[in-house]
C-alpha positions as CSV (number, residue, x, y, z in Angstrom):
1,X,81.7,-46.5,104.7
2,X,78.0,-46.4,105.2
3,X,78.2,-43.6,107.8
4,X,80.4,-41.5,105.8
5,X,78.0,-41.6,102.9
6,X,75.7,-40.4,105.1
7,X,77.7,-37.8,106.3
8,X,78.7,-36.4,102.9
9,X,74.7,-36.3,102.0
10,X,74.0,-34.5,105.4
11,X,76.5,-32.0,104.4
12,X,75.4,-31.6,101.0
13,X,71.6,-31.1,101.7
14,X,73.2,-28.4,104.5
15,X,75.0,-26.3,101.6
16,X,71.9,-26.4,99.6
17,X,70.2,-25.3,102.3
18,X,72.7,-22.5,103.1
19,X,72.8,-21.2,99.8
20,X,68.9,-21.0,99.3
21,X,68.9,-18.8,102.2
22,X,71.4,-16.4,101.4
23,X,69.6,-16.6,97.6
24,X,66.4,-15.4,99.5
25,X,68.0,-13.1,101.4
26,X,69.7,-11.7,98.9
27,X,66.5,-11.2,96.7
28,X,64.5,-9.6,99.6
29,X,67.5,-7.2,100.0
30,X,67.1,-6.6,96.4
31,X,63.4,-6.0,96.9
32,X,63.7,-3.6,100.1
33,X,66.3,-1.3,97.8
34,X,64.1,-0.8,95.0
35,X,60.6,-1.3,96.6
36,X,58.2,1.3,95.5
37,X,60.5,1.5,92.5
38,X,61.0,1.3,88.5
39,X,64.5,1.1,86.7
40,X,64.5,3.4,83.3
41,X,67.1,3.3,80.8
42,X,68.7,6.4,80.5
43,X,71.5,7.5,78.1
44,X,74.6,9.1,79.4
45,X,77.9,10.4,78.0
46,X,80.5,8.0,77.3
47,X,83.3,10.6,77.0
48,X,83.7,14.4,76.9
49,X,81.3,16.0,74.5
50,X,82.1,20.2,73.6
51,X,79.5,22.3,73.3
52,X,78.2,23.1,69.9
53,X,78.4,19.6,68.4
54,X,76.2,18.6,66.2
55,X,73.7,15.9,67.5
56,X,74.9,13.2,65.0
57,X,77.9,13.4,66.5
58,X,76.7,13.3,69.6
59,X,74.8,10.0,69.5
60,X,78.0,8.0,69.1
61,X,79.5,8.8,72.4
62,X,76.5,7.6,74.2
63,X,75.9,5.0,76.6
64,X,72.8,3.6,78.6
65,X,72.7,2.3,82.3
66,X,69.7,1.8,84.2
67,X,68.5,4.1,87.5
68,X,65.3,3.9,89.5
69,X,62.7,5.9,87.5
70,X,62.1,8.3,90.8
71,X,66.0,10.0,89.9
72,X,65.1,10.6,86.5
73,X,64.5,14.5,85.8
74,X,62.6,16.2,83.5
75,X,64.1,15.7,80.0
76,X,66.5,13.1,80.2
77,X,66.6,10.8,77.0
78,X,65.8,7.3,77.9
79,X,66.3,6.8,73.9
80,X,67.8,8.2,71.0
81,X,65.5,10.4,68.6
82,X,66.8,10.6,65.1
83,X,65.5,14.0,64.8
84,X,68.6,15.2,67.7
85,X,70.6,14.4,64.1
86,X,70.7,18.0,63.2
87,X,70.6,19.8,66.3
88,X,73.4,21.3,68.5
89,X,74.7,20.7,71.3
90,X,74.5,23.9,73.7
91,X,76.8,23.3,76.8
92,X,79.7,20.5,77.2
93,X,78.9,17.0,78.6
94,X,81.5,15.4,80.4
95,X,81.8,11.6,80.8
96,X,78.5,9.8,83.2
97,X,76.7,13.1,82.4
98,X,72.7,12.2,81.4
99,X,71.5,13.3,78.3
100,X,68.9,16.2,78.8
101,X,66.6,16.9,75.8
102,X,66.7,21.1,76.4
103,X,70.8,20.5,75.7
104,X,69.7,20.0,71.8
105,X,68.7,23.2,70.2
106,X,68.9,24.2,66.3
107,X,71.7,26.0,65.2
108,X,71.9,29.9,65.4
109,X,71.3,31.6,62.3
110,X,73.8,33.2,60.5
111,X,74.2,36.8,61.1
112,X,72.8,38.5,58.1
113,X,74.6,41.9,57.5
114,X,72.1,44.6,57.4
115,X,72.0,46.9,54.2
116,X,72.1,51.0,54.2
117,X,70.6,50.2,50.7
118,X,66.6,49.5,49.5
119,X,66.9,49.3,45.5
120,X,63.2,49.1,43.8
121,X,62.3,46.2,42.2
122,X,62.3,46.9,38.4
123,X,65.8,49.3,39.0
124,X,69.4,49.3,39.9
125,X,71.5,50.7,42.4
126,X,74.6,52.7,40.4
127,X,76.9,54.8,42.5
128,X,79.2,57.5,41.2
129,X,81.5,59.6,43.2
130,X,80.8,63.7,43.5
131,X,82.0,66.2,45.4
132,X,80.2,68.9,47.4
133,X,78.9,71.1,45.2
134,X,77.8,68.6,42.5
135,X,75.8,67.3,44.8
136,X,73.8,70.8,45.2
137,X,75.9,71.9,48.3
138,X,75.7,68.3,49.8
139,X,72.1,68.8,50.6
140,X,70.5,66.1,48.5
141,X,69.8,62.9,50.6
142,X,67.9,59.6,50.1
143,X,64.7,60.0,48.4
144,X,64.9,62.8,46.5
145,X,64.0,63.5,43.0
146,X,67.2,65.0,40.3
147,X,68.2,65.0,37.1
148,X,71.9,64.0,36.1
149,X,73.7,66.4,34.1
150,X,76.6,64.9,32.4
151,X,80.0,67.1,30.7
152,X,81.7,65.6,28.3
153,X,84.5,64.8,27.5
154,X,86.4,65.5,30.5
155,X,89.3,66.2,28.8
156,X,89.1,66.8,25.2
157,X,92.1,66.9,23.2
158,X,93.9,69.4,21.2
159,X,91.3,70.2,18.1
160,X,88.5,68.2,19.6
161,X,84.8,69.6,20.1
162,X,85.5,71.9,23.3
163,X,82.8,69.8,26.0
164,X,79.2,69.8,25.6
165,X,76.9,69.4,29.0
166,X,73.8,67.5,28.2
167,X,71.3,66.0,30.2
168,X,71.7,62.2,31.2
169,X,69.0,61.5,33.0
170,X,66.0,63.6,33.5
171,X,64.8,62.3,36.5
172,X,65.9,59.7,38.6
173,X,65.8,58.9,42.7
174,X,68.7,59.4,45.4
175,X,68.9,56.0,47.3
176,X,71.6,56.6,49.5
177,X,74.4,59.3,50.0
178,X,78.0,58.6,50.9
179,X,79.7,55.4,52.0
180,X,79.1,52.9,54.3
181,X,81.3,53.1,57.5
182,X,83.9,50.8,58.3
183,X,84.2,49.7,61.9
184,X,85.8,52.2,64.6
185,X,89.4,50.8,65.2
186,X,91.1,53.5,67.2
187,X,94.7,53.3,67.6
188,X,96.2,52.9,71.8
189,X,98.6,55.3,70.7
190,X,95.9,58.0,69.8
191,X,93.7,59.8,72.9
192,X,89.9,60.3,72.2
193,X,90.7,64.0,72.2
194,X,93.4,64.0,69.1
195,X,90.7,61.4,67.2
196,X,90.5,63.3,63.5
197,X,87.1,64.4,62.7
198,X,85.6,63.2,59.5
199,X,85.4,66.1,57.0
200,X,87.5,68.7,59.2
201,X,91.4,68.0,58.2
202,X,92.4,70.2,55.7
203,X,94.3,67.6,53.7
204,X,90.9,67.0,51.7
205,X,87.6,64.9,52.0
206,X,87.8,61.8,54.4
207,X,87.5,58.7,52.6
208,X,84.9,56.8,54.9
209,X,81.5,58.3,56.2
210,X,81.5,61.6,54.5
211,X,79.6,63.1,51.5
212,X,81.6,62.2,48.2
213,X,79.2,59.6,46.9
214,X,75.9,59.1,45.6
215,X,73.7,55.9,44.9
216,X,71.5,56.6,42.3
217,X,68.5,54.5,40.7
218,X,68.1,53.7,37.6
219,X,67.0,51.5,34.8
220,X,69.1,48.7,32.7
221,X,69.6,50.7,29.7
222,X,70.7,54.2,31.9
223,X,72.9,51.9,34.4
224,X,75.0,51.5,31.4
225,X,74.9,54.9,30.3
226,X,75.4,56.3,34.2
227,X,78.4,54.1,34.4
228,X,80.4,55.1,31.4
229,X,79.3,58.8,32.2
230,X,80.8,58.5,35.2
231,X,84.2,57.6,33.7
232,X,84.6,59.4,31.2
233,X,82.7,63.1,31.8
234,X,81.8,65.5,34.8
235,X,78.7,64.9,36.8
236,X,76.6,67.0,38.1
237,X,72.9,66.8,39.9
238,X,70.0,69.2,40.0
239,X,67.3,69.2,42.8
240,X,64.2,68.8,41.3
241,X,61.2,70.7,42.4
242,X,57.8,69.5,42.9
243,X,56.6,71.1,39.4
244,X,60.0,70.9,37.6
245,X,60.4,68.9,34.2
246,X,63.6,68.6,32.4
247,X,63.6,67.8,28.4
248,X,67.0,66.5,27.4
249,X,68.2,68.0,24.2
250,X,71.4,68.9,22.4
251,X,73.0,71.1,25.4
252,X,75.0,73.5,24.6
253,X,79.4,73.9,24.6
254,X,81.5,76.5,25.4
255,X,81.0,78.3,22.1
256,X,77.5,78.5,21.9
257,X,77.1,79.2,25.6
258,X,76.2,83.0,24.9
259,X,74.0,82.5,21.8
């Protein structure tokens, strides 16, 4: 009984011994792998991530897993910054992928549509549509100085007033002349050399990118005045030369044109 005792505690005291070793050994393997070397924590991707997410987002398909400091490159979050909140994601992570810090930028400004028209300050921007020749043979253009001439009614009825042509505005300033063009769409079906030519079918004007409007601009009280001139009576502008002043006063009709 004795002897097996002491066989059991021989046996026992060998297993300790065993596993101490391999503990040691173990731990000096340990110690060769990473010798000369520092874990970090980094973050990863825990799933598929699209580009263009918004950092907030981001953050809760994260992970963190530790690597030897020497495989860590240049940006790679080792923690979460709040301020990644309201940035964007600008390529696709897929699952395992590190975190880089240049893969957060801010969101792209909107496109702002750019403007043919400048209005001053203190005035408004009223257009009115013209043809050619009210517009002094189409040869007014953005910046110049005219006076409005305005014929009204347009059409008078049976034993009305015949018309009277006054002047509306004695001076005012061309913004802008003619519409702003839509986008080019040509058709498949058409060739670029049967495109129509703005301005050169004889159906008419074109409707888009040709002459047949002008932007004038003017103050609150003649916007309104412009506006319902517009409707209601023939327009017509005069070039106005560098010493030219115009006086508005009664104008004259059909009947007392020759007086």
């Amino acid at each position: 009984m004795r002897r097996r005792v002491l066989i059991l505690l021989a046996a026992l005291v060998l297993a300790m011994i065993s596993g101490t070793a391999l503990l040691s050994y173990l731990r000096s393997a340990d110690r060769r792998a990473v010798e000369g070397k520092q874990g970090v924590w980094v973050l990863i991707a825990t799933r598929h991530v699209p580009a263009g997410a918004p950092g907030a987002e981001v953050r809760s398909l994260t992970g963190r897993i530790i690597v030897p400091a020497e495989t860590v490159p240049d940006g790679a979050l080792t923690g979460w910054d709040p301020a990644l909140d309201e940035l964007r994601l600008t390529a696709p992570l897929e699952t395992g992928q590190l975190l880089l810090r240049p893969l957060f930028q801010p969101p792209a400004p909107s496109a702002t549509p750019s403007r043919r028209i400048t209005v001053p300050a203190d005035r408004l921007a009223v257009t009115v549509a013209l043809s050619i020749a009210p517009q002094v043979a189409g040869d007014v253009t953005a910046g110049d100085a005219v006076a409005v001439y305005a014929s009204c009614p347009l059409e008078p009825e049976d034993g009305a007033p015949p018309p009277r042509t006054r002047v509306l505005l004695p001076r005012t300033e061309i913004i802008v002349i003619g519409e702003a063009p839509e986008p080019a769409v040509p058709s498949p079906s058409v060739s670029a050399s049967h495109q129509p030519v703005l301005g050169a079918t004889g159906d008419g004007p074109a409707v888009h990118g040709e002459r047949y409007v002008a932007t004038l601009a003017v103050g609150p009280k003649d916007a309104q005045r412009l506006v319902h001139a517009s409707r209601y009576c023939a327009l017509h502008l005069a070039l106005l030369g560098a010493a030219a002043t115009v006086t508005p006063g009664g104008g004259v009709d059909t009947d007392g044109l020759y007086r």
